[in-house]
N, C-alpha and C positions, 0 to 999 in steps of 0.2 A: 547439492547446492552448498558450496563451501563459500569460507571470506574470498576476497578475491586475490591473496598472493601476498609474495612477499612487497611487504613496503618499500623498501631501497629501491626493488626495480619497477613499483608503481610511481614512484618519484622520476625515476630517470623518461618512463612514460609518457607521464603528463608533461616536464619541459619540452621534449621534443615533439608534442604534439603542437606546439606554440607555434610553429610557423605555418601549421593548415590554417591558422585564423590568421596568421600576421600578424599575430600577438608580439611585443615588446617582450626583448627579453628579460626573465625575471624567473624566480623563486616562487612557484604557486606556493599559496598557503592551504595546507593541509587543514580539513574541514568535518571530513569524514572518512574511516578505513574499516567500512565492515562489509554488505553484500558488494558494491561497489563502493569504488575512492573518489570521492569529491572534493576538488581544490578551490580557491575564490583565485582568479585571475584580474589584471586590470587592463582594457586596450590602451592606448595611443593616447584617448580622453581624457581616462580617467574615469571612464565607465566600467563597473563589476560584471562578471559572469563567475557563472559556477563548471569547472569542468571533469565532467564525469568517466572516470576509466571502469568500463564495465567487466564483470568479471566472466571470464570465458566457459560456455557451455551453458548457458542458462536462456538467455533470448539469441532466437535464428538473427540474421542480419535484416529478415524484413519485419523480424516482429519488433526489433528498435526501431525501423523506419518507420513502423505503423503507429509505435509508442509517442512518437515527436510531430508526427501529421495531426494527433489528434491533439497534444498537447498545443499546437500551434493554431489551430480550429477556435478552440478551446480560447484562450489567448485572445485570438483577436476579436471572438464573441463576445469578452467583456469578463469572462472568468480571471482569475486572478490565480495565473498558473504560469510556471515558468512556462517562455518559448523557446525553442531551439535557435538558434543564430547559425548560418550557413558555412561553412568553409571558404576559405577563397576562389577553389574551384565548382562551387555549388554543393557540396555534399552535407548533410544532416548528421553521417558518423564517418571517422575515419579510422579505419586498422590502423595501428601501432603496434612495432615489435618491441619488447624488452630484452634485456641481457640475457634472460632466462630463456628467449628465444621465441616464447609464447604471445602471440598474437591477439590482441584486446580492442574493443572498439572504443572508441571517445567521442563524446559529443560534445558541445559547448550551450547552457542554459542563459537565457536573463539571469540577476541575481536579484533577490527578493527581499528585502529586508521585514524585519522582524524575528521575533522570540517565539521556539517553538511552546504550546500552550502548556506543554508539561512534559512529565516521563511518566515511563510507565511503573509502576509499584510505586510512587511517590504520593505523598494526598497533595494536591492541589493548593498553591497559595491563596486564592482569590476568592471572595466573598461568594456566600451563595449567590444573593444577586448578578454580580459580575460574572460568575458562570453562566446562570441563565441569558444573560445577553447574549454572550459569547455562542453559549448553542444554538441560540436562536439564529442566530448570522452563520454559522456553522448548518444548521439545517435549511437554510435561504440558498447558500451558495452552492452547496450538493444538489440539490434541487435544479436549481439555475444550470449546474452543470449537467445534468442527467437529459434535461432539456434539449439542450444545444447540442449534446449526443445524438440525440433522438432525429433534431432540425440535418443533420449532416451529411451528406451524398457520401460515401466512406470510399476511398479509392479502390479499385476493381482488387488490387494486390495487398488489401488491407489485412493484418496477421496477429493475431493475438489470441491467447489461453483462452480457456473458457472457466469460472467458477460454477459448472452443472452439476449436475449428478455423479457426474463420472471423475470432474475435477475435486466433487468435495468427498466423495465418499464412494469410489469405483476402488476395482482391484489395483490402481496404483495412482491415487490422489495427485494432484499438481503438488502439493507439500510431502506428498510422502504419507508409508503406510503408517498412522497414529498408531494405530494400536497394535506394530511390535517396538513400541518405544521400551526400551530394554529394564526402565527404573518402574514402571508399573506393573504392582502383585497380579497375581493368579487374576483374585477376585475382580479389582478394578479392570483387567484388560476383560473380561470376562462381560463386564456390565458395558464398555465401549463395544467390543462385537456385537450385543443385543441394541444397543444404540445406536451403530451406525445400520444394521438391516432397519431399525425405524424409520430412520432417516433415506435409508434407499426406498423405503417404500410413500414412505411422505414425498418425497421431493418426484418421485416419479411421476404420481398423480398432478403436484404442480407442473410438471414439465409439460401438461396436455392442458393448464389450464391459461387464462388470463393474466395471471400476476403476473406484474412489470420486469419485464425482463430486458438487458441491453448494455449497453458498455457502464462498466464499474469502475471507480479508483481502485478500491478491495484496500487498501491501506493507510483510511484516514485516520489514525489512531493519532495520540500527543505530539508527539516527535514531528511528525509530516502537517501539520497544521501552526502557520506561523501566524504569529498578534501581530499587527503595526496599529497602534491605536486603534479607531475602529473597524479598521481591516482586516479580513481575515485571507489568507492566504494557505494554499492546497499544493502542497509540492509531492518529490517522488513519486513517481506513475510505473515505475518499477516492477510493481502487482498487476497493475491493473488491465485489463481483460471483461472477457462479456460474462455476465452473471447477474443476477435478482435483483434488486435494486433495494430491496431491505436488505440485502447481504451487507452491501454500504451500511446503510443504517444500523447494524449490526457491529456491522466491524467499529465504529464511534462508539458504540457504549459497551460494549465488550471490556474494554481496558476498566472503564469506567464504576464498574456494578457495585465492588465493594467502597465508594466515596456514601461517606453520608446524606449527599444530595442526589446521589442517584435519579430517584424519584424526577426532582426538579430539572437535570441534566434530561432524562429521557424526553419528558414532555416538553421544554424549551426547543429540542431537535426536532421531533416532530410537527410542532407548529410551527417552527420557520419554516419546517420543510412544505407543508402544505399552503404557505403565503405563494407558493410557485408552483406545485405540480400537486395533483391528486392523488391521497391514497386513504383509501377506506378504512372504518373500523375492523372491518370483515376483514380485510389483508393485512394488518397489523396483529388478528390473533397470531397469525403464521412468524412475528417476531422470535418467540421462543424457540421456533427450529433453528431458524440462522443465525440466532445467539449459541447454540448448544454446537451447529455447525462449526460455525466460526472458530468456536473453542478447540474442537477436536484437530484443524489444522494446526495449530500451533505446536502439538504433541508432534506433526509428523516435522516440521518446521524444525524444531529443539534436536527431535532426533538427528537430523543431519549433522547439526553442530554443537554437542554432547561434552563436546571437548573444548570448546573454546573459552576466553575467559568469562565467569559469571555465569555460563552458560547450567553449570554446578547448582547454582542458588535460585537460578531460575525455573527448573526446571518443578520440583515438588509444586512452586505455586502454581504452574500453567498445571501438571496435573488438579491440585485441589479444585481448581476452576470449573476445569473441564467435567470433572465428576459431579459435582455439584448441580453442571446444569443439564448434565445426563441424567440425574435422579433427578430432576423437576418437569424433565419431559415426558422420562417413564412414567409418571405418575398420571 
């Protein structure tokens, strides 16, 4: 899982993708250039979308179709998630060749307005208060969405990852093997091997049990959750795939743990979350796994792109994390 390419010829991409939509000619505005390249375009109107050149070898061509049926689902059930807008010949994504010769799909979203809630390693501008709102609406609309997942006929060729056993912690994870991440000592990867057979044998037992399992974002972290005053909005679907439904829950306060409000962020999510769908005390011990989970993807995640910019600085803090909540599980 590399960026997705050179820029120059993700540029030349997305103009020429402008007349699948009948888009007005123009200059997308460059938006985003890291898994995929996202542009803001304008039609005819003077209405926004967002258009995405995705980067080659990562999703099959149905598992993007599958990505925008659900996202579109989603959408008109009242979620607050971009939709897909069609091509002029009906299609949801269209191939485009670059200079480079390589072949990328593009799709065109709603555009979404607002500010993402934060980044990640940053502390938070916003009052505790005002966080706990935020989460609360944050665990209201995961909910809501999880829901409407649930309510959905999914079409017969419907295509997406799975976050299981085998995607979080099988002999070749969806993110990648964490633990030959190359900058962790003896000892450390040493205490991950003994963590992750925990965790294959925990999650196995879940896999025969009850807990809520079904389609996930897997990627609500700061960045992909936009504020429009009391709105809250759920972009990039990117990740997302069938997996636990605290793995969600997990992936939100993952970024999270070291803010001072912690504490109040966690409980604010979970009680919006439960104004919508049910989950017990008893399934909330199982938190801790998919928090320590979660963690451990990111090491395979980094690994890939080791080299990129920041990717340097980043990397010690996703290990410290990671260890951290491997010694709280071992325990």
């Amino acid at each position: 899982m590399k960026t997705s390419g050179d820029l120059v010829d993700i540029k030349q991409i997305a103009r020429a993708a402008l007349a699948h939509w009948q888009l007005p000619e123009q200059r997308p505005e460059l938006i985003q250039h890291r898994e995929n390249t996202v542009f803001r375009v304008t039609d005819a109107r003077g209405d926004r979308f967002a258009l995405r050149v995705h980067r080659p070898d990562y999703h099959s061509d149905s598992a993007l179709k599958s990505e925008l049926d659900w996202m579109k689902h989603l959408s008109l059930g009242g979620v607050s998630v971009p939709s897909p807008a069609a091509s002029a010949d009906g299609r949801l994504t269209v191939p485009v060749s670059g200079p480079d010769g390589v072949e990328r799909q593009v799709d065109l979203l709603t555009w979404l307005d607002g500010e993402p809630l934060g980044a990640t390693g940053k502390p938070f501008r916003q009052s505790t208060d005002d966080l706990k709102v935020v989460f609360r609406t944050i665990g209201r609309n995961m909910a809501d969405m999880h829901n409407r997942s649930d309510s959905w006929q999914r079409p017969a060729d419907f295509d997406r990852h799975a976050w299981n056993l085998e995607g979080l912690v099988g002999e070749d994870p969806f993110w990648g093997r964490f633990w030959e991440l190359e900058e962790l000592t003896s000892g450390q990867r040493d205490l991950l091997v003994t963590v992750r057979e925990l965790l294959r044998a925990k999650l196995q037992q879940l896999a025969g049990s009850r807990l809520d399992y079904g389609l996930i974002h897997a990627d609500l972290v700061r960045e992909n959750i936009l504020v429009s005053g009391d709105t809250i909005h759920f972009i990039d679907f990117d990740d997302a795939g069938f997996g636990w439904r605290l793995f969600d829950i997990a992936t939100t306060l993952s970024k999270n743990t070291a803010e001072p409000d912690y504490s109040s962020i966690r409980d604010a999510l979970i009680d919006g979350y439960r104004e919508q769908r049910s989950i017990s005390n008893e399934e909330l011990q199982q938190l801790p796994l998919f928090m320590a989970a979660r963690s451990l993807t990111y090491l395979g995640w980094i690994r890939d792109r080791r080299c990129e910019p920041g990717a340097r600085d980043r990397i010690p803090r996703l290990i410290d994390q990671a260890i951290a909540l491997a010694e709280e599980l071992l325990r």
